[in-house]
C-alpha positions in Angstrom: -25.3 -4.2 5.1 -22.1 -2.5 4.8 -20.5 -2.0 0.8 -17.4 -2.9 2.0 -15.5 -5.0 5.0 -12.0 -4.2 5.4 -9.8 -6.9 7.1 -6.6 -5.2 8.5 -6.1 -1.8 9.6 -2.6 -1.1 9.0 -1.2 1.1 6.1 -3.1 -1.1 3.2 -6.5 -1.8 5.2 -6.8 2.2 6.4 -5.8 3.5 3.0 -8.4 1.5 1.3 -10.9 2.4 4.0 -10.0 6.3 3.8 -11.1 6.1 -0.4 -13.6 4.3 0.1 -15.2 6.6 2.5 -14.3 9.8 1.6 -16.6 8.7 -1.5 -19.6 7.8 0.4 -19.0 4.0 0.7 -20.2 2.8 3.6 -17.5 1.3 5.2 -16.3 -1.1 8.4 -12.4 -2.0 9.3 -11.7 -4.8 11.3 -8.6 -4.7 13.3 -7.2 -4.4 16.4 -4.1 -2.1 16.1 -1.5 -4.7 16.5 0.0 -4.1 13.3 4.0 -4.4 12.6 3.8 -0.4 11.9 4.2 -0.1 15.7 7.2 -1.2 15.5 8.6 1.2 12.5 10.4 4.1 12.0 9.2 5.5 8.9 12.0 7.7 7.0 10.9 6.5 3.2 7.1 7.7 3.2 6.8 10.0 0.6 6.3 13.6 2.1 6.7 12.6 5.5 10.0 13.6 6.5 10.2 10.9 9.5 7.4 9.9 11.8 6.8 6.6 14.1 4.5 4.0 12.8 2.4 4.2 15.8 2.5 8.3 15.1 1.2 7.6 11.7 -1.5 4.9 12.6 -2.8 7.3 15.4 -2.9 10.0 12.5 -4.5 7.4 9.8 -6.8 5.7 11.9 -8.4 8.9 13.2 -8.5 10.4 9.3 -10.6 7.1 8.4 -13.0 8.0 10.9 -13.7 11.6 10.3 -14.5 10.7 6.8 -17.5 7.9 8.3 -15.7 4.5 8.7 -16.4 2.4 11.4 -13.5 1.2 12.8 -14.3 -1.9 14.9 -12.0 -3.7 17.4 -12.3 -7.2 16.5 -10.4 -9.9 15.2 -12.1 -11.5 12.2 -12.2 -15.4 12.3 -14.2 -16.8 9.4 -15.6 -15.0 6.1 -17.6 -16.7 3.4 -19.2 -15.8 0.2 -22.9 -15.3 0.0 -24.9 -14.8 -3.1 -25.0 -11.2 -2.1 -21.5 -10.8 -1.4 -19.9 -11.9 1.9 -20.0 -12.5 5.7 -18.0 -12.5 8.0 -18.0 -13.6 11.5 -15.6 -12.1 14.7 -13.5 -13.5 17.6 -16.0 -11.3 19.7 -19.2 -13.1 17.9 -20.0 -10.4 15.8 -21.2 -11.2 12.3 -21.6 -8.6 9.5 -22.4 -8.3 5.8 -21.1 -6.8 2.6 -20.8 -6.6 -1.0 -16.8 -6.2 -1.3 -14.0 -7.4 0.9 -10.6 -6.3 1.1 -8.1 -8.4 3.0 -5.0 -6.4 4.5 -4.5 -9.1 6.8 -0.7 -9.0 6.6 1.8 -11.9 6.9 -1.4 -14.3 8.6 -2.9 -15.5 5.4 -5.6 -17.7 7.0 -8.6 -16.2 5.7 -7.6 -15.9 1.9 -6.3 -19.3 1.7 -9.8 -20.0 4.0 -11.4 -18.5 0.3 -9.6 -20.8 -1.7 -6.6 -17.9 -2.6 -3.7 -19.7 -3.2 -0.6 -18.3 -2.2 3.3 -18.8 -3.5 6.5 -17.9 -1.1 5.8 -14.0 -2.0 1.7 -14.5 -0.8 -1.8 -14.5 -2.8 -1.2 -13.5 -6.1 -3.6 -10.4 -7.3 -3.4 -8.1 -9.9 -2.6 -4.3 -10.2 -5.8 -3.2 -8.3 -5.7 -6.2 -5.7 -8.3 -8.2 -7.6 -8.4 -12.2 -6.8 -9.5 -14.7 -8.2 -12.7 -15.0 -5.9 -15.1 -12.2 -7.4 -15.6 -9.2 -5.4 -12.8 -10.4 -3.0 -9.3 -8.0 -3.0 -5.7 -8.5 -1.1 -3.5 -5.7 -0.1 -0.7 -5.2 1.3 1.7 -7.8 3.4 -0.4 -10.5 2.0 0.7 -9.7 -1.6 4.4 -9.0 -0.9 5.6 -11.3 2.3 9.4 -10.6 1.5 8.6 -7.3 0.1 6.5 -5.2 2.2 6.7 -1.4 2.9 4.0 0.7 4.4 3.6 3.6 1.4 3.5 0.5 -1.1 0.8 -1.3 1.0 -1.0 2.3 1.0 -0.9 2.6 -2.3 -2.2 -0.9 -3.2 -5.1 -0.4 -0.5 -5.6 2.9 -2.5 -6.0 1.1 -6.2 -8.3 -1.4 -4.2 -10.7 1.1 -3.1 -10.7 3.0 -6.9 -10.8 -0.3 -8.4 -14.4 -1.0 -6.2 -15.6 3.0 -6.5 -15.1 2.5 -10.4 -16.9 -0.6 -10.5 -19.8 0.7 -8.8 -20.2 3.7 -10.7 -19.3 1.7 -14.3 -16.3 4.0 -15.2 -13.4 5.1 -13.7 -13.4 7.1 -10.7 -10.1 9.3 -9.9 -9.7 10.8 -6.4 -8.0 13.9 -6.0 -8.9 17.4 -4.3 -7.6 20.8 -5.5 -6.7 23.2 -3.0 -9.7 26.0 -2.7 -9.3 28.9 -5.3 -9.0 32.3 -4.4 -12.5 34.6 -5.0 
């Protein structure tokens, strides 16, 4: 069973995976690399002076997987919540486990509405750390912000996902940062 299934693997869906599995969380994104980033031009991420979106998933998607995710090629159909968490089931017929799920599904909001998320002209309303109301259950990205949507803020909301999870699991906060290595 995996600890978490991520839905989406654009900006929000690969940021949350990279967290999540740079801490030891074992970790599967579903996606197929058909994200709108292949169509940008990025000039307003944050240290990145300019880059193409398909540039920077190439770049992000291979990261995720050198810390341990799975990335899976897939398109993710049905999910439901278990007793144990949740399953979901794939175009392809594949069916998988786990305990958290994070939906970066951008604009298509078929599967959190499918969970009962109700969602208002701007998408599924979360809060700060992506949490819906269906426990165990986040939203990043697009799906939060349909008229507002901007790869480094879908990054960033797939990163305060995957602390938000790490902190629960270990029952107290968990920050994420590296120093650089000191001289000896």
């Amino acid at each position: 069973m995996n600890d978490v299934i991520i839905v989406g693997d654009g900006p929000g869906g690969l940021s949350a995976a990279l967290f999540l599995a740079k801490n030891d969380m074992n970790v599967t994104v579903y996606g197929q690399d058909k994200t709108a980033m292949h169509w940008a031009l990025l000039y307003n991420y944050l240290g990145i002076p300019k880059i193409t979106g398909t540039d920077f998933q190439k770049i992000a998607r291979q990261q995720v997987l050198d810390f341990g995710a799975t990335l899976v090629d897939d398109l993710v159909t049905d999910i439901d919540q278990t007793e144990d968490g949740f399953t979901i089931q794939t175009e392809g017929g594949q069916t998988a486990q786990a305990k958290y799920v994070v939906l970066a599904e951008g604009k298509e909001l078929k599967l959190g509405k499918s969970m009962g998320l109700e969602a208002d002209r701007m998408g599924f309303d979360v809060d700060r750390n992506g949490r819906t109301a269906v426990s165990n259950l986040y939203a990043v990205g697009r799906a939060t912000k349909l008229k507002r949507s901007q790869a480094i803020i879908s990054a960033g909301e797939g990163a305060a996902a995957a602390l938000d999870i790490l902190s629960t699991e270990a029952g107290k906060d968990i920050l994420d940062y590296d120093s650089p290595p000191k001289d000896e």
